[in-house]
C-alpha positions as CSV (number, residue, x, y, z in Angstrom):
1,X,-7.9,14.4,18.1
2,X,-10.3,15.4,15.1
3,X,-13.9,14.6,15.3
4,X,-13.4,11.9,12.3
5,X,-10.4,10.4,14.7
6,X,-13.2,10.1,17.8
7,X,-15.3,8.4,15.0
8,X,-12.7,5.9,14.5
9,X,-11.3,5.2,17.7
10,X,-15.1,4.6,19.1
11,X,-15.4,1.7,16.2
12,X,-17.3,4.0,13.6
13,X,-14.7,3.1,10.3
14,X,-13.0,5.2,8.4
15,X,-14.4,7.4,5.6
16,X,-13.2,7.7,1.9
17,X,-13.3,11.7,2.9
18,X,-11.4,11.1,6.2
19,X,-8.7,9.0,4.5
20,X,-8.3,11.6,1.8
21,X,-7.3,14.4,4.5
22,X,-5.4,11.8,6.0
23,X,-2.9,11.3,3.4
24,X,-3.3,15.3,2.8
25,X,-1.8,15.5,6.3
26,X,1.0,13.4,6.0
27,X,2.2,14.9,2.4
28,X,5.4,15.9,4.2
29,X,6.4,12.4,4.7
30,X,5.3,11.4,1.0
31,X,6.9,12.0,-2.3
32,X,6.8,15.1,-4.1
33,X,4.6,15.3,-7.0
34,X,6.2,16.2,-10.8
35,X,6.2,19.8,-11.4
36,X,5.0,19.6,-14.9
37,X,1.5,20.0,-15.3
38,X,-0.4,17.2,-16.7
39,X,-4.3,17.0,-18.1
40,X,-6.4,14.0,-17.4
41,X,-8.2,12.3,-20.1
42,X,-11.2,10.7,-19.3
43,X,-11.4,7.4,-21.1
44,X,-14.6,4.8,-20.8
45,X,-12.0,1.8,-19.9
46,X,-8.3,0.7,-20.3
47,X,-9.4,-0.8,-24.3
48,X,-8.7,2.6,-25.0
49,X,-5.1,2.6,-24.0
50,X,-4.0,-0.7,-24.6
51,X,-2.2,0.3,-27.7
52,X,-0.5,3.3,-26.7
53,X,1.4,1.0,-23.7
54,X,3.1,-2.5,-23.6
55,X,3.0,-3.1,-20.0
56,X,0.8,-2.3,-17.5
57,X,1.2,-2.3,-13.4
58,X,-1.8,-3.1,-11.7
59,X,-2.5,-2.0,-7.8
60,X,-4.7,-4.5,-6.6
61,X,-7.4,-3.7,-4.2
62,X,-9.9,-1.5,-5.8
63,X,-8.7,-1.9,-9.2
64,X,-8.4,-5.8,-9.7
65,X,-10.9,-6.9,-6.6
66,X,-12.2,-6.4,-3.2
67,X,-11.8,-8.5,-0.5
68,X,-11.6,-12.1,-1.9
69,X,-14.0,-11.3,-5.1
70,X,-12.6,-10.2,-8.6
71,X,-14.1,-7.1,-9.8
72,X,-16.4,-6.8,-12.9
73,X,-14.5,-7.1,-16.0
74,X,-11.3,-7.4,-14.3
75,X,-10.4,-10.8,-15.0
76,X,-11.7,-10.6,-18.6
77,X,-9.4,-7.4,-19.3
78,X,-5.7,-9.1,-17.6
79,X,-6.5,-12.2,-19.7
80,X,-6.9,-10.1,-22.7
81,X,-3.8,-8.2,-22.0
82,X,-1.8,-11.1,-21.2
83,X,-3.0,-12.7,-25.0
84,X,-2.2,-10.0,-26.9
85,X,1.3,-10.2,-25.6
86,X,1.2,-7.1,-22.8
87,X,3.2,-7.3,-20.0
88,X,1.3,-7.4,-16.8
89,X,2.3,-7.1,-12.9
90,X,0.4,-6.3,-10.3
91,X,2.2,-4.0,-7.4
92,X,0.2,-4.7,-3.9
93,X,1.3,-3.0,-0.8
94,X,-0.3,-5.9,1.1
95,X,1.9,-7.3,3.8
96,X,0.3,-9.7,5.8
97,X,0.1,-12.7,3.4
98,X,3.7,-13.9,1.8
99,X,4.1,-14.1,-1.5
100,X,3.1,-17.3,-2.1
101,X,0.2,-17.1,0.0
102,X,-1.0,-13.9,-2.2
103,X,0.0,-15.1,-5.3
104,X,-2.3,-18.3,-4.5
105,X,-5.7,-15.7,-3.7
106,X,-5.1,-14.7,-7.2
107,X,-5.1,-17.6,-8.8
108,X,-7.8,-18.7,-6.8
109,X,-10.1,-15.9,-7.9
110,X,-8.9,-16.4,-11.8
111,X,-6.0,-14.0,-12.3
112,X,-3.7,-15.8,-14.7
113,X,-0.5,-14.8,-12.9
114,X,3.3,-16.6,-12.1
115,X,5.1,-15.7,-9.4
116,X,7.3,-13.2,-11.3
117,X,4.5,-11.0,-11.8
118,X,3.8,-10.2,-8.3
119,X,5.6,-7.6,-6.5
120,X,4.1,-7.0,-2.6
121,X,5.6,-4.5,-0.1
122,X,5.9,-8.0,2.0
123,X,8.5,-9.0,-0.5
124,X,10.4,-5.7,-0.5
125,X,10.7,-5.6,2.8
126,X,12.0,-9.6,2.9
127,X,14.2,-8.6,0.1
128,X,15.7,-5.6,2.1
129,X,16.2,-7.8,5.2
130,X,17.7,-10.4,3.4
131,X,20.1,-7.6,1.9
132,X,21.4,-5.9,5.0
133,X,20.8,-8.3,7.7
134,X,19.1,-6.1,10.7
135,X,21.1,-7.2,14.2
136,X,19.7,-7.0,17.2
137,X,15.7,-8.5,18.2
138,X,12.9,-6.9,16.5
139,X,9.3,-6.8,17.7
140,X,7.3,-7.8,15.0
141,X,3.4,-6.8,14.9
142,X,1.5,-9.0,13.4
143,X,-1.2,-11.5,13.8
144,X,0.4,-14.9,13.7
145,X,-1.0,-16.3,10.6
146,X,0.8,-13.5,9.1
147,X,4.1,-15.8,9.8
148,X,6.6,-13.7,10.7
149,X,9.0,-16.6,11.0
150,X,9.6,-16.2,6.9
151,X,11.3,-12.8,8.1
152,X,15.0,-13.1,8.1
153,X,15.5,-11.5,11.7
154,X,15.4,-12.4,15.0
155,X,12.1,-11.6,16.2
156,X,9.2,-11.3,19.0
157,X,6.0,-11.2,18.0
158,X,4.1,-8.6,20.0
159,X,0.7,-9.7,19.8
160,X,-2.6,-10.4,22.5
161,X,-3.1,-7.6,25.5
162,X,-1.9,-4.3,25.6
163,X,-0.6,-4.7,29.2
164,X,2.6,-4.3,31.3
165,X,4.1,-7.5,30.3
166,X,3.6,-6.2,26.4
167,X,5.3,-3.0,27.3
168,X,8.0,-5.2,28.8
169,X,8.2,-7.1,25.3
170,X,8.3,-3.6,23.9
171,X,11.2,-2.5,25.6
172,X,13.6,-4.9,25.2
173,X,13.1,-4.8,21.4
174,X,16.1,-2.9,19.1
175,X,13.6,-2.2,16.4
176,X,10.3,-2.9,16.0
177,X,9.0,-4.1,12.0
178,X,4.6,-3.2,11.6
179,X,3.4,-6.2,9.2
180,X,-0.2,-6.2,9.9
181,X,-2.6,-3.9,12.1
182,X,-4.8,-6.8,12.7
183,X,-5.4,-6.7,16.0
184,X,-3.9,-3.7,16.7
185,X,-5.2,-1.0,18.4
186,X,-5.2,2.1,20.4
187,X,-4.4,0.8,23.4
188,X,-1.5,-1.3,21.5
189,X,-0.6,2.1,20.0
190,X,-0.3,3.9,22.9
191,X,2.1,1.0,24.5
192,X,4.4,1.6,21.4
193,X,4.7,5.3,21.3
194,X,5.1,5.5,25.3
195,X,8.4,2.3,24.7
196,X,9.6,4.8,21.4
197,X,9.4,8.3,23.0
198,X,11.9,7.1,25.9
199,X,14.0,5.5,23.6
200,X,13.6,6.0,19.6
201,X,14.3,2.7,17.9
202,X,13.8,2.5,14.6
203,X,10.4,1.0,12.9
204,X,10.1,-0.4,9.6
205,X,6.9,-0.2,7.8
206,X,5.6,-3.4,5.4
207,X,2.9,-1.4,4.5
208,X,2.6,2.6,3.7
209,X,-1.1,2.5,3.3
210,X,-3.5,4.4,5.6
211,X,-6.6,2.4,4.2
212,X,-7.3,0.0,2.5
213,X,-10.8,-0.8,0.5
214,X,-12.4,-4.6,1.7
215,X,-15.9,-5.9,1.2
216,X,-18.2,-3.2,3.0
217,X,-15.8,-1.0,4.7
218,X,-12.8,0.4,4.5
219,X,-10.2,-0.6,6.5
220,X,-7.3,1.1,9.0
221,X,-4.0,0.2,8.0
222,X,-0.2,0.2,9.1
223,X,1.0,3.5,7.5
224,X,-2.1,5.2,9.9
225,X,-0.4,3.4,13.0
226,X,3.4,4.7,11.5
227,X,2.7,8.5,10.3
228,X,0.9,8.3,14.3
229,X,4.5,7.2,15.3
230,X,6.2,9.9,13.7
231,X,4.1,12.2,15.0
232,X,4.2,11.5,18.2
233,X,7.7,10.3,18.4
234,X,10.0,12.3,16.5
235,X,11.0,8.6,14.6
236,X,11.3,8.4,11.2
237,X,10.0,5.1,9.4
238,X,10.9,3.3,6.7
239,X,8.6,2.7,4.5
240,X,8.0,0.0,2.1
241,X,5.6,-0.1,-1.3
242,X,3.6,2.5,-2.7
243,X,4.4,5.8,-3.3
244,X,7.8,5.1,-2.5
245,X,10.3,4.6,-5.7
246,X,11.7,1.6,-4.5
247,X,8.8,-0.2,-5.0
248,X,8.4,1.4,-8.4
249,X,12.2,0.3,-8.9
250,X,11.7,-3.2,-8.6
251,X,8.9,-2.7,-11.2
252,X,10.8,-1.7,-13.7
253,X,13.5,-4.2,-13.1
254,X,11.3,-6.9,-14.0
255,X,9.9,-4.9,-16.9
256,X,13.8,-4.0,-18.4
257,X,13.5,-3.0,-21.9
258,X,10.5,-1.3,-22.2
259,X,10.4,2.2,-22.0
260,X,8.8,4.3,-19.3
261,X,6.7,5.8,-21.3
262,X,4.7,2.9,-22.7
263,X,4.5,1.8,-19.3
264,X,0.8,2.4,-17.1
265,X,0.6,1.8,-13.9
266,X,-3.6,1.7,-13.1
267,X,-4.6,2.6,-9.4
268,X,-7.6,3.7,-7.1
269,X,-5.7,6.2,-5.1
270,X,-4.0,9.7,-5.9
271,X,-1.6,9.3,-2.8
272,X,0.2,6.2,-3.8
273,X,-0.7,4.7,-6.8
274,X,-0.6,7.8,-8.6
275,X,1.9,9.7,-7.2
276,X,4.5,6.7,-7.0
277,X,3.7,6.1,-10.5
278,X,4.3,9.2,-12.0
279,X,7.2,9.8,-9.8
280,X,9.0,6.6,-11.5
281,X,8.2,8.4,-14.7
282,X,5.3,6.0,-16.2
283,X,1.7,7.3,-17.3
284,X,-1.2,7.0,-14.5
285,X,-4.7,5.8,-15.0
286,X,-7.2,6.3,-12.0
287,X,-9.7,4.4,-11.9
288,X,-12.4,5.7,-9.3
289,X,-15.6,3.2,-9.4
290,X,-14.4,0.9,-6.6
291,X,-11.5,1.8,-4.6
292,X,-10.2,5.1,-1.9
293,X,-12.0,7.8,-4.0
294,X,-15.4,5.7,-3.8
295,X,-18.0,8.3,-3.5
296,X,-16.0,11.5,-3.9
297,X,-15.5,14.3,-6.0
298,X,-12.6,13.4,-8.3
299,X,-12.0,16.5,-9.4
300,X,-11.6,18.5,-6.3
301,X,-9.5,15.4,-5.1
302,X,-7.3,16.4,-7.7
303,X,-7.0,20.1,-7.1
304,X,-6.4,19.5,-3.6
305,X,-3.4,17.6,-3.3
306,X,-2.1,19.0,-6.7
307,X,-1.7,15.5,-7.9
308,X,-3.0,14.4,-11.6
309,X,-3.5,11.3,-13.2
310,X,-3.0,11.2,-17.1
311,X,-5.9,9.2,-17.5
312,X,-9.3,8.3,-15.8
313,X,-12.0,6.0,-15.9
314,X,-14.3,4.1,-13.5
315,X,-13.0,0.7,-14.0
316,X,-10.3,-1.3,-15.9
C-alpha cells in the first residue's frame, strides 16, 4: 500500500496529485489515447469556440458545478448556447441519483435542461440491463436512497456492517453491480474481494471514476473500489460512462447529424473526459480552474499520461 493509500485509508482524502497517479496506474484498463499528435490552444473561455462547433458535451462536476452550487459563469454560458441554437448535453458519470432525480438537481440550480439532454452512466447501465436481462441475484452496493429497485434485476442490497452475515450475502450473489461507494469502505472491500477471489463473479461498474470533485474535498469513488477488484482478483469489470466509447456512443446518437468535428466535449479531467472524448473522435476542451487537475501543473499532467486536449481554459 503506497503512503498516499495509508493517507486515505486513515480518513486523510484523497489528493488531486494522488488521483492523477491513480488513473496513471490503471491506464491498462483505460482506453488508448489517438496516436496523432495534437497541440493545445489555450483560449480565455468557451466564447472563443462557440463558432467553430454546433454542439457541445458537458461533464458535469468541475465544469458545470460542485456539489449542489453552479459554478461562476456556468449557467450564463449553457443558456447562451442553448439561444443561439447550440446543441447542448451534459454526459455525468454519476450513478447514485436516477435520471430523474439528477435531471431535477439541474434544474434546481438553473440549468435549462430536458430530459433528452442528460446522459448518466446510471442510465447506461439501466439501458444495458434492460437490453440483456442479467439472470441470476445480483448484490447491489449502494446506499438505499440510491434506489436500486429502478434496476431491472433481481437484487440484494449489500449495505450496513462489514460482518459474517454480509459475507454470507456476498456469497450467495451471481454478480455483484457497484452503484454508489457511499458507505463503503475498506472493511466492505475486503469482504468483497475475499467472496470474488474464491469464486470470480462478474461486477459491473455504474461509475468508472476514481474521484470525484464535491464542495471541499475530493471524493473516493466506484472505479477506485473496481480497478482494487481487478487487481486483487483477477476479474474484469465492466465499466459504464466516461472514458469508455459507449458512453460517447449514446452521445452521438442523440446528436445524429452533426459532424464529429464540430462537436466539443468540455471536461476537468485528462483520464476520462478527455481521453473518451477524443477517442469518439470530437475536439476536447480542458478546463482546469475547478475540477481533478485543481492545483496542478497542467502541463506536466499532459506529458505524463501522453494525453492532450485541443483546447484549454480555466473555466467555461
Amino acid at each position: 500500500m503506497s503512503k498516499a493509500d495509508t493517507n486515505i485509508h486513515l480518513g486523510m482524502g484523497p489528493t488531486p496529485r494522488w488521483a492523477f497517479s491513480e488513473y496513471e496506474r490503471v491506464r491498462h484498463r483505460l482506453p488508448a489515447p489517438p496516436t496523432h499528435a495534437v497541440v493545445p490552444e489555450q483560449v480565455p473561455s468557451l466564447a472563443a469556440l462557440e463558432p467553430f462547433f454546433d454542439a457541445f458535451i458537458f461533464d458535469a462536476f468541475g465544469v458545470l458545478n460542485i456539489g449542489e452550487q453552479a459554478l461562476p459563469g456556468a449557467l450564463a454560458r449553457v443558456e447562451h448556447l442553448l439561444a443561439i441554437n447550440k446543441r447542448c448535453l451534459i454526459l455525468s458519470n454519476a450513478a447514485t441519483a436516477s435520471t430523474q432525480a439528477l435531471l431535477l438537481k439541474y434544474q434546481t440550480m438553473g440549468f435549462a435542461l430536458e430530459e433528452d439532454q442528460l446522459i448518466s452512466s446510471r442510465w447506461l447501465l439501466e439501458e444495458s440491463l434492460e437490453t440483456a436481462k442479467k439472470p441470476g441475484l445480483w448484490g447491489v452496493i449502494a446506499p438505499l436512497e440510491a434506489n436500486p429497485q429502478t434496476l431491472p434485476v433481481n437484487y440484494t442490497l449489500i449495505q450496513g456492517r462489514p460482518d459474517a452475515g454480509m459475507r454470507e450475502q456476498m456469497d450467495r450473489c451471481d454478480g455483484f453491480i457497484l452503484l454508489s461507494s457511499q458507505g463503503w469502505d475498506t472493511a466492505h472491500q475486503a469482504l468483497l474481494e475475499a467472496s470474488l477471489a474464491e469464486y470470480p463473479r462478474p461486477v459491473e461498474v455504474a461509475n468508472p471514476d476514481i474521484v470525484a470533485p464535491r464542495a471541499t474535498e475530493l471524493s473516493l469513488e466506484p472505479g477506485f473500489f473496481a480497478h482494487r477488484l481487478a487487481d486483487k482478483t483477477g476479474v474484469t469489470p465492466v465499466f459504464y460512462g466516461k472514458p469508455f466509447l459507449p458512453a460517447y456512443h449514446a452521445a452521438l446518437d442523440r446528436l445524429e447529424g452533426i459532424p464529429r468535428d464540430r462537436i466539443l466535449m468540455v471536461g476537468d479531467t485528462l483520464h476520462t473526459d478527455i481521453l473518451g472524448g477524443q477517442n469518439a473522435g470530437v475536439h476536447t476542451l480542458l478546463v482546469t480552474a475547478h475540477g481533478a487537475l485543481k492545483g496542478l501543473d497542467v502541463a506536466t499532467c499532459m506529458q505524463r499520461s501522453g494525453i492532450y486536449p485541443h483546447y484549454i481554459a480555466p473555466e467555461i
